[in-house]
DRENPA-69061 format. One record per residue (C-alpha): residue number from 1; residue in three letters; x, y, z. Coordinates in Angstrom, 3 decimals. Layout:
! DRENPA-69061
  pos  code        c1        c2        c3
  NUM   ALA         X         Y         Z
...
! end
This chain:
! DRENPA-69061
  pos  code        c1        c2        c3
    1   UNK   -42.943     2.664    40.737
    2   UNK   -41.445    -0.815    40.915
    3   UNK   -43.544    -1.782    37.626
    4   UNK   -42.288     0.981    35.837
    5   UNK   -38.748     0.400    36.572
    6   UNK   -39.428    -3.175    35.692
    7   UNK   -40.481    -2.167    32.622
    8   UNK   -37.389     0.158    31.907
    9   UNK   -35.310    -2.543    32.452
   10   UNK   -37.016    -4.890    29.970
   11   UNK   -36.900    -2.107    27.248
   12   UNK   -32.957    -1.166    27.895
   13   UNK   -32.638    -4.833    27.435
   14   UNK   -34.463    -5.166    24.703
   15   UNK   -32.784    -2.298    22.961
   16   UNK   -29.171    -3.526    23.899
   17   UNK   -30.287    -7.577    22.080
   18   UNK   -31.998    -5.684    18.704
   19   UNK   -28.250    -3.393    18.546
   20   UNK   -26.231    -6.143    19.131
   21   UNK   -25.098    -8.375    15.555
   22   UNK   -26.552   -12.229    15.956
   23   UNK   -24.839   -13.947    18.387
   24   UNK   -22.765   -11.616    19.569
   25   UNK   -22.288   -11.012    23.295
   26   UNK   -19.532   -10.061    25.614
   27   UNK   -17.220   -13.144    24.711
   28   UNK   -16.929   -11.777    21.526
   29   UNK   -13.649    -9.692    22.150
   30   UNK   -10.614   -12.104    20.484
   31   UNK    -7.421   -11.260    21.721
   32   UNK    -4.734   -11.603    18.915
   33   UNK    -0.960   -11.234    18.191
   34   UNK     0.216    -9.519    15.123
   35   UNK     3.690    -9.499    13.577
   36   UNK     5.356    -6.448    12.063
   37   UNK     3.529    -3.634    12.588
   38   UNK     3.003    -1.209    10.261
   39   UNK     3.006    -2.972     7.077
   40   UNK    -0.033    -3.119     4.903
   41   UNK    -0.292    -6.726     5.274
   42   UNK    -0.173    -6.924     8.717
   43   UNK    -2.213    -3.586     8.972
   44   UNK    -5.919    -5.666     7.690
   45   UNK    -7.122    -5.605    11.643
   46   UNK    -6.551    -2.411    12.108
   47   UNK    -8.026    -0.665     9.368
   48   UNK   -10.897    -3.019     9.538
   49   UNK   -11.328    -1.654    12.968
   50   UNK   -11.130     1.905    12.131
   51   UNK   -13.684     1.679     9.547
   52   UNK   -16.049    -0.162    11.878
   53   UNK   -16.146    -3.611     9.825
   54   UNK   -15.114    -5.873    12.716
   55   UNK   -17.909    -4.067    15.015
   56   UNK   -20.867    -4.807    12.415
   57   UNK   -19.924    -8.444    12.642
   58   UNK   -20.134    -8.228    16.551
   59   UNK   -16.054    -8.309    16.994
   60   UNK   -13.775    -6.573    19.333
   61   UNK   -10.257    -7.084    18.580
   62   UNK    -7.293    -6.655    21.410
   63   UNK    -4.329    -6.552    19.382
   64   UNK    -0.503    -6.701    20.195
   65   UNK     2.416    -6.108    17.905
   66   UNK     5.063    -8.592    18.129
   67   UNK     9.017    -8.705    15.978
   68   UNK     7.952   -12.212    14.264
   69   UNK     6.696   -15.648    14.216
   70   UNK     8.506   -16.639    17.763
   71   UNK     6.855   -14.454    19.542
   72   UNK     3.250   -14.288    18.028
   73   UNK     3.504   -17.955    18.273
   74   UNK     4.068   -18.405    22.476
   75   UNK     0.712   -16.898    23.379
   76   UNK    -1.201   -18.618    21.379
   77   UNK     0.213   -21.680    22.216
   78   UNK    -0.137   -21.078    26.000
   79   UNK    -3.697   -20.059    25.578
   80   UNK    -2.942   -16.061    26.598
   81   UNK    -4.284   -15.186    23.049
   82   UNK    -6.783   -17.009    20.695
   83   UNK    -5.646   -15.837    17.243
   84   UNK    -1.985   -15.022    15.437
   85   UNK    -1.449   -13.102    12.340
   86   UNK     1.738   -13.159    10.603
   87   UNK     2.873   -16.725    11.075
   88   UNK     5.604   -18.291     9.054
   89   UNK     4.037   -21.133     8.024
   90   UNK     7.504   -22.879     8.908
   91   UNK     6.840   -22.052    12.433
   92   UNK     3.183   -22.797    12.591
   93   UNK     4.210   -26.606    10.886
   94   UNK     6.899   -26.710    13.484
   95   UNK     4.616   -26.299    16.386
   96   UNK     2.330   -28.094    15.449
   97   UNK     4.306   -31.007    14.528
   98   UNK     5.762   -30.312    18.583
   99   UNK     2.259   -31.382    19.867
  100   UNK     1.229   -27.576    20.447
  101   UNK    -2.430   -26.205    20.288
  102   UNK    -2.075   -24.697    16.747
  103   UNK    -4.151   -24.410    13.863
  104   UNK    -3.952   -22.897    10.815
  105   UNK    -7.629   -21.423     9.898
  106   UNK    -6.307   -18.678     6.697
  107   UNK    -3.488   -17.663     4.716
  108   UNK    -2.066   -14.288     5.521
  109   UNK     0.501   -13.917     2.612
  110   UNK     1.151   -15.801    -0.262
  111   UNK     4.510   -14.870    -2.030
  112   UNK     5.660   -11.446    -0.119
  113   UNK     6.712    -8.059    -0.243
  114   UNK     9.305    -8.281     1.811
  115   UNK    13.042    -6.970     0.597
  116   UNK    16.648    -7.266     1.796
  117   UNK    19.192    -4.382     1.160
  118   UNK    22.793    -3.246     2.316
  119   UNK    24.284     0.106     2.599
  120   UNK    24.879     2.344    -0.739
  121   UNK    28.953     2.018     0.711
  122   UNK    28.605    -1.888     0.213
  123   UNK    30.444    -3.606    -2.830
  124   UNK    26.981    -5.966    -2.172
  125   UNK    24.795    -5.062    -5.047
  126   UNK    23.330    -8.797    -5.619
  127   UNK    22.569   -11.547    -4.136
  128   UNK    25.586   -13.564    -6.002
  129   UNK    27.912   -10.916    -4.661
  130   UNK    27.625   -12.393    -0.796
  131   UNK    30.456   -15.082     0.065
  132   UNK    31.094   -17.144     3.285
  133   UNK    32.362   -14.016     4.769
  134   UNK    29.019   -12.259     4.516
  135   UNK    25.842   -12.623     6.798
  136   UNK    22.154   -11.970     5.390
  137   UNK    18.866   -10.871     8.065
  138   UNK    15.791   -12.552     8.746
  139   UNK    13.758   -11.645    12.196
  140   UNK    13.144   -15.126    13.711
  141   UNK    13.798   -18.449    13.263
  142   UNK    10.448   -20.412    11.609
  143   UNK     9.592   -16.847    10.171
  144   UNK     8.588   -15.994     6.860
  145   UNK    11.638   -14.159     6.111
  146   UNK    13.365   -17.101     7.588
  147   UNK    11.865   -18.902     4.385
  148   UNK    12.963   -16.325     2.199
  149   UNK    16.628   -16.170     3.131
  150   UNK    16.664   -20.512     2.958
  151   UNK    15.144   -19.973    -0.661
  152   UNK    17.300   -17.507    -1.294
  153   UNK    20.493   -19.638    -0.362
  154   UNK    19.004   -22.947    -2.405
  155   UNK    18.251   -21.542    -5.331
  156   UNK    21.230   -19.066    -6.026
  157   UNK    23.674   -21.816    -4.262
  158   UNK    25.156   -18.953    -1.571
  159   UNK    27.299   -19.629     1.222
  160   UNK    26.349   -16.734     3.117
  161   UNK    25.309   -16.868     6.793
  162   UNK    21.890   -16.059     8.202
  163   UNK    21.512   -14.114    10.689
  164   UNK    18.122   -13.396    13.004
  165   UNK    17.897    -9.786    13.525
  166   UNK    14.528    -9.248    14.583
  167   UNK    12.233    -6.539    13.607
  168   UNK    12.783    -4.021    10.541
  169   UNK    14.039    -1.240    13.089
  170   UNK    16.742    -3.334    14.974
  171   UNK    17.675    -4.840    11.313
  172   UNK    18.288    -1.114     9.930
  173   UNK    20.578    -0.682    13.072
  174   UNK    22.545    -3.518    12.303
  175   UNK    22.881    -3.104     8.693
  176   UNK    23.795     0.809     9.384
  177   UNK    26.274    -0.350    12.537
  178   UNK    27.911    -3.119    10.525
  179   UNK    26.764    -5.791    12.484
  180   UNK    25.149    -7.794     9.175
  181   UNK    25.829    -6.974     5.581
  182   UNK    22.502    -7.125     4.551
  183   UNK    19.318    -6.752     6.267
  184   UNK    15.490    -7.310     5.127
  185   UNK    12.350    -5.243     5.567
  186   UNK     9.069    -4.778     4.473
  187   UNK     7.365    -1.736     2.920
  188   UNK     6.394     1.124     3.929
  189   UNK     9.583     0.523     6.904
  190   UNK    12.887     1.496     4.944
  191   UNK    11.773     3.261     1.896
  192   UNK    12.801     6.737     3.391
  193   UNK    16.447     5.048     3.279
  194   UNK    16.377     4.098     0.084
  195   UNK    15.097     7.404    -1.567
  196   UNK    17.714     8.815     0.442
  197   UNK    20.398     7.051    -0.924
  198   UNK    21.621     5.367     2.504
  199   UNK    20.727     2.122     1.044
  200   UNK    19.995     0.034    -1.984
  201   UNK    17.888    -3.013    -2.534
  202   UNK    19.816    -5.834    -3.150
  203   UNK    16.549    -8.655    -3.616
  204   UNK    13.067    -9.107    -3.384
  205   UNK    11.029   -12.203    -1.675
  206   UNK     9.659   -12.594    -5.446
  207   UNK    13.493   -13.041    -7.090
  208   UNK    12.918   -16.441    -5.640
  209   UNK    10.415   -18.465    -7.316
  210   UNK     9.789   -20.996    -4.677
  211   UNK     8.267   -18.090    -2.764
  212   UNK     6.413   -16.358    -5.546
  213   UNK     4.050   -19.554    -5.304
  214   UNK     3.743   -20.244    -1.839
  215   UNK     1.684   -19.031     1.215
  216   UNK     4.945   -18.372     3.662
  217   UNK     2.613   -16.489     6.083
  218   UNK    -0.374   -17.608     7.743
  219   UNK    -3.354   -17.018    10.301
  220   UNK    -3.373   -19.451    13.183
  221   UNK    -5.524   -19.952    16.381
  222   UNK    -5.411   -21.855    19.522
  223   UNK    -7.239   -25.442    19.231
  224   UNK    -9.288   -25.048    22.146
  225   UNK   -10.234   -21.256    21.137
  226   UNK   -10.991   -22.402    17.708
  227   UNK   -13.175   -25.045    19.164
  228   UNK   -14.866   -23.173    22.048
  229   UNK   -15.520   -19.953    19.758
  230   UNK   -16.078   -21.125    16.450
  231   UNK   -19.129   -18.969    15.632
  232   UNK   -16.937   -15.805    16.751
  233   UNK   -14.191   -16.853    14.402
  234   UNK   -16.120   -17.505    11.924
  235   UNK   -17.476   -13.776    12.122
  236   UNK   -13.730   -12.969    12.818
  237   UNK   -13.265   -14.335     9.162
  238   UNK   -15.906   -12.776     7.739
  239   UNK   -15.102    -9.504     8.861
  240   UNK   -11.081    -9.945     7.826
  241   UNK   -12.364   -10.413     4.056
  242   UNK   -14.363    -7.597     4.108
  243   UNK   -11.745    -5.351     5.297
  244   UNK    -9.008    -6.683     2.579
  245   UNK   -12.356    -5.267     0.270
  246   UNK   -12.241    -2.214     2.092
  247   UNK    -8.500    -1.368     1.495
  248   UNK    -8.455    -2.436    -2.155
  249   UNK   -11.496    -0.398    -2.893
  250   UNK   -11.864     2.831    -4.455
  251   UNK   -11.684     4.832    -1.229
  252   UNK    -9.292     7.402    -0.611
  253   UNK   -10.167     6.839     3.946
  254   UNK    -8.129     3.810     3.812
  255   UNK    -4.642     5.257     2.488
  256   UNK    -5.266     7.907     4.743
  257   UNK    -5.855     5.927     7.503
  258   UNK    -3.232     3.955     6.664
  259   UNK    -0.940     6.514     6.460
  260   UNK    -1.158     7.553     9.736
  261   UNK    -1.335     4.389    11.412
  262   UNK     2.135     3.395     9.277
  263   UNK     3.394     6.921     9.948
  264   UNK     4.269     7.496     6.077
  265   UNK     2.456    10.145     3.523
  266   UNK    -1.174     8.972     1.690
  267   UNK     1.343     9.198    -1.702
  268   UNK     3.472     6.375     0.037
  269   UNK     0.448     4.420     1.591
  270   UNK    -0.803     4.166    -2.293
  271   UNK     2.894     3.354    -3.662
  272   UNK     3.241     0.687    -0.531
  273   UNK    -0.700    -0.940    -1.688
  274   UNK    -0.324    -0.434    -5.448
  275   UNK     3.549    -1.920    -6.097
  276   UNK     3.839    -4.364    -3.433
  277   UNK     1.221    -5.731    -2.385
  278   UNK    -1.331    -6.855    -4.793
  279   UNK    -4.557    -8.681    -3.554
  280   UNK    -3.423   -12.110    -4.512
  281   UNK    -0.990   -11.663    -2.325
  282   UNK    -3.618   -11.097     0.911
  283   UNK    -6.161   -13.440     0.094
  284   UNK    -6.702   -15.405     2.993
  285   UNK    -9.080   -18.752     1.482
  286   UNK    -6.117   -21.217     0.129
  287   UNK    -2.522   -22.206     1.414
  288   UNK    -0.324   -22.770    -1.867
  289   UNK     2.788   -24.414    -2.321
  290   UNK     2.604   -26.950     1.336
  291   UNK     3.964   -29.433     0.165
  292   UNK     7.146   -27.982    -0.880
  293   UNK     6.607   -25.789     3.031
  294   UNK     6.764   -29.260     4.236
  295   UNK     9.717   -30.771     2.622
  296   UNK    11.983   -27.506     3.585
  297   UNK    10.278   -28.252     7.219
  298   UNK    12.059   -31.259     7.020
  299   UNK    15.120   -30.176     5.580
  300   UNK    15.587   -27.378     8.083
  301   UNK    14.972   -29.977    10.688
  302   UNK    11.747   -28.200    12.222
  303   UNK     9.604   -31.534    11.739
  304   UNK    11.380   -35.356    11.573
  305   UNK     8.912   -36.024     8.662
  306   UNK     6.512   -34.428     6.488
  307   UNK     3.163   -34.494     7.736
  308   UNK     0.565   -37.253     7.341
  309   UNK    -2.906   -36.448     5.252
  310   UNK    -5.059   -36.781     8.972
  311   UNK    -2.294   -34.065    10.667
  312   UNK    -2.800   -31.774     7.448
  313   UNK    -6.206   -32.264     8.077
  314   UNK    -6.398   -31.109    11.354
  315   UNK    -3.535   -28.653    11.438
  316   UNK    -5.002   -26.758     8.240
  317   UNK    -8.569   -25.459     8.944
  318   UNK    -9.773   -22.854     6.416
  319   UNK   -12.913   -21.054     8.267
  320   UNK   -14.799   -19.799     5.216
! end
């Protein structure tokens, strides 16, 4: 009896290593912070999860939705998370520059689809019609958006004031509440306003062309995670490209999926994919445009000086 539960044992445990993916094993679960749920951007874990492609590569994903770069940043500099999508790259410069724990291992957006608007009852119709008087939203400060707005304001010489509103939700209350003139947000989150005629847009990231060329979003880890777990990053990474595949592929699952996750129709899903967010946009293998991150950095005060080629070095670590 005791041989043949012996032997049970050793073929359960055989069974359990030929299922599992190579080198996977119950450290593989990464813990992450996301910001802005909901858009399609920020939606690539998710979907990837649904449709099983982070499981075949021997990942388990905990994920939590955060309002921006602030607060995806904290726990993964205190080591409560290993990885952080979403990260203005402002904000992931700034930290690091600040001694913290942060790498940068992929791009998450490069340009953006993000777009600020103001009530239909505004005179605001363009970005040359704001004044002193007038405030403008981005959700944190170090953000992408936070980017944006400062490109925004150097390029079409503005005197308007920014304003950190948070999230798309709590920006939509203060742009309908008349607590800021004109507020951003990111597709598919204020489209339903727009078609209804409660609002207009008023820009787009792209109207500035400092942003159409540079990677304002990024995907960071904790040092010691990225050191201790490398080969489950690296799978991590593996699986992330094969889900941006997935949701630019020829399958209908995806904008359905999508769709529900985002809470919008499959016909909005495909407008949301097809005319804002192109594929360039979400490839994750090159950061553009860093120097010019790094001299607004230092403009903005967020680093004393750009940095050197050894910091770039180790800040930047593309895991291909």
């Amino acid at each position: 009896m005791k041989t043949r539960f012996g032997l049970a044992l050793a073929l359960a445990a055989a069974i359990t290593a030929l299922a599992s993916p190579p080198g996977a094993n119950a450290d593989d679960l990464l813990k992450l912070t996301i910001g802005q749920r909901g858009n399609w951007d920020t939606a690539i874990t998710q979907l990837g999860a649904k449709a099983g492609i982070f499981k075949r590569n021997g990942i388990e994903l905990d994920m939590v939705y955060t309002s921006g770069s602030g607060e995806t940043l904290q726990p993964i500099i205190g080591g409560a998370v290993d990885l952080g999508l979403a990260v203005g790259t402002l904000g992931a410069i700034a930290a690091y520059a600040k001694g913290a724990p942060v790498r940068i291992i992929g791009a998450q957006a490069t340009g953006a689809a993000d777009y600020w608007y103001a009530k239909t009852s505004s005179p605001i119709k363009k970005l040359t019609d704001l004044t002193d008087k007038n405030t403008i939203a981005f959700s944190t400060n170090g953000s992408s958006t936070n980017s944006v707005v400062r490109a925004f304001i150097d390029e079409f010489k503005l005197k308007v004031r920014p304003m950190a509103t948070g999230n798309p939700s709590s920006t939509l209350t203060a742009v309908m509440t008349g607590q800021v003139d004109v507020g951003w947000a990111s597709p598919p989150f204020g489209l339903k306003e727009i078609e209804e005629g409660k609002t207009r847009i008023v820009a787009r990231a792209t109207d500035s062309a400092l942003v159409r060329g540079q990677t304002i979003r990024v995907i960071v880890a904790n040092a010691d995670a990225l050191a201790r777990r490398k080969d489950a990053i690296a799978r991590f990474m593996k699986a992330y490209r094969e889900s941006i595949a997935y949701m630019y592929g020829d399958n209908p699952q995806v904008l359905k999926d999508y769709g529900e996750f985002a809470g919008v129709s499959e016909a909005v899903a495909r407008r949301v994919r097809d005319d804002f967010f192109p594929k360039s946009l979400v490839d994750p293998d090159e950061i553009h445009g860093l120097d010019a991150l790094m001299a607004e950095a230092v403009t903005l005060k967020f680093i004393a000086a750009p940095l050197t080629k050894e910091q770039v070095a180790e800040l930047v670590q593309i895991v291909k």
